[in-house]
C-alpha positions as CSV (number, residue, x, y, z in Angstrom):
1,X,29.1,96.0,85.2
2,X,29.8,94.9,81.8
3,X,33.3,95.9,82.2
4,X,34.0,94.3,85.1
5,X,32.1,90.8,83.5
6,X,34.6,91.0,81.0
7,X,37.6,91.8,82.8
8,X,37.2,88.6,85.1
9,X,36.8,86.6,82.2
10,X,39.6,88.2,80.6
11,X,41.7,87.5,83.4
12,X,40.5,83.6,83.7
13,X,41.3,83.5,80.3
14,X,45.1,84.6,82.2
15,X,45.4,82.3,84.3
16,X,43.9,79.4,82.2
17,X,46.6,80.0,79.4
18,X,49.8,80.5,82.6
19,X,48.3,77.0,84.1
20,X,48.5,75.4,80.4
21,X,51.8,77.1,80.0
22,X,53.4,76.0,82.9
23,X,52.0,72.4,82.6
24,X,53.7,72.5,79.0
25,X,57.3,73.6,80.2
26,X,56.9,70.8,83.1
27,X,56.2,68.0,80.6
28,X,58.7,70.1,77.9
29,X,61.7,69.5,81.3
30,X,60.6,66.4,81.7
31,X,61.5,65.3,78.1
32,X,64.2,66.9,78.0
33,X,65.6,65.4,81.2
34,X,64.7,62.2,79.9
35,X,66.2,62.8,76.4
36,X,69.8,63.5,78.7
37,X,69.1,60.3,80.4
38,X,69.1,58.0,77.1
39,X,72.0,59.5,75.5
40,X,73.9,59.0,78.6
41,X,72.2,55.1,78.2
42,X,73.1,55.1,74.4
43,X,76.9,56.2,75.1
44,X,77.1,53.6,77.8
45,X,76.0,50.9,75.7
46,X,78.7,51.6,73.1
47,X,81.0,52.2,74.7
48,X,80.3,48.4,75.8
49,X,79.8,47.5,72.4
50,X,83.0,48.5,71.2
51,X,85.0,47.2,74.1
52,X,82.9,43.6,73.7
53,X,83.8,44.0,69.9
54,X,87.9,44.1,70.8
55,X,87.1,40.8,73.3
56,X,85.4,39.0,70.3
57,X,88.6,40.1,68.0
58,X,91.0,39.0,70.5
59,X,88.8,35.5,70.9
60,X,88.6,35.4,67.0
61,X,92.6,36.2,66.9
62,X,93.2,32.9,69.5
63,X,91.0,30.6,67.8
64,X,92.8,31.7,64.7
65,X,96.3,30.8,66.4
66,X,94.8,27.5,67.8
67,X,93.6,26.4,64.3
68,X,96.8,26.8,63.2
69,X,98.5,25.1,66.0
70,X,96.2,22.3,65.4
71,X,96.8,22.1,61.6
72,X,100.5,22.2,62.3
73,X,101.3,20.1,65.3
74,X,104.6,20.2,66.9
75,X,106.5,17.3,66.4
């Protein structure tokens, strides 16, 4: 009888650590899936970063040009 006792817990003990385990690898995907998510965010973001840093040059450039046109006026 004693045997048997212990073989049920033992096997509890089975499940108990496969139902933690696969509890663990869901909330292990779930971070990883969400760690995919944010670098795809992240490149996103700079790639608009870089492409709003050429606008801001290209404004910076024309306000340059227009300073000088304005320093310099055509007679």
């Amino acid at each position: 009888m004693k045997i048997n006792e212990t073989n049920i817990i033992e096997v509890n003990k089975i499940r108990d650590l496969k139902e933690s385990f696969d509890k663990s690898m869901k909330i292990l995907e779930s971070h990883i899936a969400e760690s995919i998510t944010n670098k795809e965010k992240l490149n996103s973001i700079k790639i608009d970063l870089k492409e709003a840093n050429e606008k801001f040059l290209e404004a910076k450039r024309c306000l340059g040009d227009l300073k000088v046109e304005l320093e310099n006026p055509k007679v």
